[in-house]
Each structure stands twice: as structure tokens, then as C-alpha cells.
C-alpha positions in Angstrom: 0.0 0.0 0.0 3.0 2.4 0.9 4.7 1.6 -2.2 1.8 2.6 -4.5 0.3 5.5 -2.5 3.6 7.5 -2.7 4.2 5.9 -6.6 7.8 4.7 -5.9 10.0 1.6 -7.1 9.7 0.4 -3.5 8.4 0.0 -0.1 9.7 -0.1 3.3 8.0 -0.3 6.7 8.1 -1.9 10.3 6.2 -4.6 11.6 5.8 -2.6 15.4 3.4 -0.1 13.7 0.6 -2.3 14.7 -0.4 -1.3 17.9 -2.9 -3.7 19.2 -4.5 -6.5 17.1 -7.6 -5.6 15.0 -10.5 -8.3 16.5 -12.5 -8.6 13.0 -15.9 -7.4 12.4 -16.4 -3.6 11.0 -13.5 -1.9 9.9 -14.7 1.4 12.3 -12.2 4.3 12.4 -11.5 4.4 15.9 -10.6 0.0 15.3 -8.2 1.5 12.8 -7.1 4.3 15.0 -6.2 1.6 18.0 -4.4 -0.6 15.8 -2.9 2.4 14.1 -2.2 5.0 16.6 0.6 6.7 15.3 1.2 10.4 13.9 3.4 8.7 10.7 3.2 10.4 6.9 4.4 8.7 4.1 7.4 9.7 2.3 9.3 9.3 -1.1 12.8 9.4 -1.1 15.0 9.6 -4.0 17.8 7.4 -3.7 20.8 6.0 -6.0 21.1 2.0 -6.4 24.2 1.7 -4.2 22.1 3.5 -1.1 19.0 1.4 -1.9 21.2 -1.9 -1.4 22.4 -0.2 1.4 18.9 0.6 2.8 17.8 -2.9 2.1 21.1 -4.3 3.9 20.5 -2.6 7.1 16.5 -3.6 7.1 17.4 -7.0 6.6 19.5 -6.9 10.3 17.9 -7.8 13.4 19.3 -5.2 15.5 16.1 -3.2 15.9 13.8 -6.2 16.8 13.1 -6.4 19.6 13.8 -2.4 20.7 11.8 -0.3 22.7 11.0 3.0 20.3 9.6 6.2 21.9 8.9 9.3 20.1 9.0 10.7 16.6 4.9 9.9 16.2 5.5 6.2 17.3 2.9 4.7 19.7 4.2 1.2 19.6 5.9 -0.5 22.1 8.6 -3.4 19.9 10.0 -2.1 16.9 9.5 -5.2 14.8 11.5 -5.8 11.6 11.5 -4.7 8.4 9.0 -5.6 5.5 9.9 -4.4 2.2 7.9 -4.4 -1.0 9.2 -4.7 -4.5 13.2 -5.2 -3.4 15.0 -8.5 -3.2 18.1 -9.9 -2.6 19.1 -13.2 -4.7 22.0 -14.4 -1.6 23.6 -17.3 -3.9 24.1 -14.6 -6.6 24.6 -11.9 -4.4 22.8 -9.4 -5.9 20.1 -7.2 -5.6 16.7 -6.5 -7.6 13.8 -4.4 -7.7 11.1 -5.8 -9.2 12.9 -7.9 -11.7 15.7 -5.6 -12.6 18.9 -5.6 -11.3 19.5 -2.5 -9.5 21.9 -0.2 -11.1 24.2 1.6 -8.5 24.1 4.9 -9.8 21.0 4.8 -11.3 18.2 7.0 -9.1 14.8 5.0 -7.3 12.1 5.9 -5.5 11.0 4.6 -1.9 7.9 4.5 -0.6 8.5 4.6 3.2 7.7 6.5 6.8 8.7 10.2 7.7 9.6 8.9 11.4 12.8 6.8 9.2 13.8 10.7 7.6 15.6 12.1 10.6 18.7 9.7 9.8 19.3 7.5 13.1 18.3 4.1 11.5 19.0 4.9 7.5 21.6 8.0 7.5 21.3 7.9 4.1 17.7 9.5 4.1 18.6 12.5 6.1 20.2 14.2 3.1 18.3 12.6 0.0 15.3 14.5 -2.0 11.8 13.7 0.2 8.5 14.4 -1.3 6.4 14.1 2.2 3.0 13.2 1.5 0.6 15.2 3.9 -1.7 15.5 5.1 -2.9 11.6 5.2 -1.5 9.6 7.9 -0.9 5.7 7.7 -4.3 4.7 8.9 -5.7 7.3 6.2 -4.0 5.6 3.6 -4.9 2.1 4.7 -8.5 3.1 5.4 -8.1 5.0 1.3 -6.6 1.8 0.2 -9.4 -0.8 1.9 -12.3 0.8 0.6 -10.9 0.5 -3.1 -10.8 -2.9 -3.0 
């Protein structure tokens, strides 16, 4: 969803977004607002090959797991791991793809991913690259958007 509300090459996100488990029945607001309680805007960020395989490198380590995030519009408690949308990594060949390109170090690509990740501590690489921040919708906006088009 991520990936195609903010029309990049690919998506990032974490898994501790989800607040508290959504217990079926009607998709209400305030069920989407308990399960997504957070301040969070999308973001595109322009980045070169090389920096995507770096960004995919570091999401692909377990270091932030199982860390207790405060702060920055996160309500969570665990941060969670990565899930990534569109971006691979082939290990036996040791390269990297999006979609089913091979990415092109100095070629430019999009990501579709939080504004919480912008201020540099977990990707440096974002704190300096081109943003397009995509306000006013939060993530629960876009979710809600994207559920009732399908």
C-alpha cells in the first residue's frame, strides 16, 4: 500500500506499527485508529542504487527487533522488523533487484516509506536525499483510502 500511495520503485516499513490486534468485524475508524495509533506520513525518497542496497542491507538486520522505540509519532511499544515491497536480494548470486531488474548503482529510485525513518538515526542515508512528504494523510488514512478501493 506504501509503495503505491507514494508511486515509488519500492516500499519499506516496520512490523511494530501495529499497535494492538484488529479483533475482526467492522473496519470502524477508531478500530483502525487503536491498531494504528501513530502520527506517521508517508514519504518518497529519491535514492541511488548503491544507497538502496544499502537501505535494504541494514532492514534485513535484526538489531532493531526487539527495541523499545519512543517518540518521533511512534505509539508502539517493539519495533519489529523490516517488510519491504518490490526489493530483493538473490543471496547465492549476491545481488540485488527491484522488481525484476537488477539494481543499477548509480542509477536514481524511489521509496515508498515512513517520515519517522527521515531524521537519519536508523538509514543515515535519508537524512540528506530528496523527500516528497506526502501530507496531510496519515498511515491509517491511507490504509482506510486503500481498503475501501478494494
Amino acid at each position: 500500500m506504501l509503495k503505491d500511495f507514494t508511486k515509488s520503485d519500492a516500499g519499506l516499513i516496520h512490523t511494530g506499527l501495529i499497535a494492538s490486534p484488529f479483533e475482526g468485524g467492522e473496519l470502524t475508524e477508531y478500530s483502525l485508529h487503536k491498531v494504528l495509533p501513530h502520527a506517521i506520513n508517508a514519504v518518497q525518497i529519491e535514492l541511488t542504487g548503491r544507497e538502496m542496497k544499502e537501505v535494504f542491507t541494514q532492514a534485513n538486520r535484526h538489531e532493531y527487533k526487539d527495541e523499545i522505540v519512543r517518540g518521533l509519532g511512534f505509539r508502539g511499544d517493539i519495533f519489529g522488523c523490516f517488510v519491504t515491497d518490490n526489493i530483493h536480494y538473490i543471496q547465492s548470486e549476491r545481488e540485488y533487484y527491484i522488481g525484476d531488474e537488477l539494481i543499477d548503482e548509480k542509477k536514481k529510485y524511489t521509496l515508498g516509506t515512513l517520515d519517522m525513518y527521515t531524521f537519519g538515526r536508523i538509514f543515515p542515508q535519508f537524512r540528506y536525499s530528496k523527500k516528497e512528504y506526502m501530507v496531510p494523510d496519515l498511515l491509517r488514512d491511507i490504509i482506510k483510502n486503500y481498503l475501501e478501493a478494494v
